[in-house]
C-alpha positions as CSV (number, residue, x, y, z in Angstrom):
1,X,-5.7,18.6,-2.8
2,X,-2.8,16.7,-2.2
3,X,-4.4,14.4,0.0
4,X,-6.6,13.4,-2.6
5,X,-3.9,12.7,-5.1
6,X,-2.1,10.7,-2.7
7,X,-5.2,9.0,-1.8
8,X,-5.4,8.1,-5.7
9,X,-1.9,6.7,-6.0
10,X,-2.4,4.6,-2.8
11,X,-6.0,3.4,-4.5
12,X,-4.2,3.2,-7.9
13,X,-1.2,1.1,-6.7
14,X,-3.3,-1.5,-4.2
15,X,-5.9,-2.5,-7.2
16,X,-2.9,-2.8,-9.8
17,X,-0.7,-5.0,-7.1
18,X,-4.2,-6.7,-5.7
19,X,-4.9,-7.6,-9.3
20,X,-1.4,-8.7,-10.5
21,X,-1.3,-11.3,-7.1
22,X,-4.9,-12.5,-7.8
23,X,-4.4,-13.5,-11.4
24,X,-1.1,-14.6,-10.9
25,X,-2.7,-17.4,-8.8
26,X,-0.5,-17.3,-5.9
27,X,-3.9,-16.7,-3.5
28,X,-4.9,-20.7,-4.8
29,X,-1.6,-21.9,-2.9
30,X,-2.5,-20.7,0.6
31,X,-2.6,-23.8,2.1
32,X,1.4,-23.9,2.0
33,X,3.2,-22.2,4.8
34,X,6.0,-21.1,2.3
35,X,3.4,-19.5,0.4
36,X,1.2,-18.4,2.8
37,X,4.7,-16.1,4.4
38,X,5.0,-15.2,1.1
39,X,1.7,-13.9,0.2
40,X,2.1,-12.3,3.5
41,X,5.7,-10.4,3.1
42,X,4.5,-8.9,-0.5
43,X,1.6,-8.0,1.5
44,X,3.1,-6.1,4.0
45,X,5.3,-5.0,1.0
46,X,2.7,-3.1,-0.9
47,X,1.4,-1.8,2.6
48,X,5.2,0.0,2.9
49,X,4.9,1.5,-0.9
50,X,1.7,2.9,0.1
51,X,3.1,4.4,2.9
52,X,6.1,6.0,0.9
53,X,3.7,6.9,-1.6
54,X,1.5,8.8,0.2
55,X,4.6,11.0,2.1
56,X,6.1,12.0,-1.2
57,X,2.7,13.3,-2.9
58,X,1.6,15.0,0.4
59,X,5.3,16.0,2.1
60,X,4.5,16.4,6.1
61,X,1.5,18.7,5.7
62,X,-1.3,16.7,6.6
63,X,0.7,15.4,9.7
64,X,1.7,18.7,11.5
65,X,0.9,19.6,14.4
66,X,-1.3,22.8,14.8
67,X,0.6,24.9,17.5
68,X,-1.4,27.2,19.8
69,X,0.2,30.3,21.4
């Protein structure tokens, strides 16, 4: 269950920041190297909340390893 809700956040978070960049217009000024890092470091930015996102919903369950004895 976790998984899912931190699948939702991620989903929730990447449409609201996707939207907010595509109607702010900054995607029409890609033809600029300044913008083009730009659009490229918020990006990379979002990537990193979804990341940090995911972590706290789920904790470090769905990344341990299953030991065998």
């Amino acid at each position: 269950m976790k998984n899912i809700l931190g699948l939702i956040a991620i989903l929730l978070w990447t449409a609201s920041a996707g939207a907010l960049i595509y109607f702010s217009g900054i995607l029409s000024l890609h033809q600029h190297i300044g913008w083009s890092l730009l659009i490229g470091f918020i990006l990379l930015g979002i990537h990193v909340i979804n990341l940090i996102l995911y972590f706290k919903i789920t904790g470090n369950e769905p990344y341990k390893w299953k030991t065998r004895s």
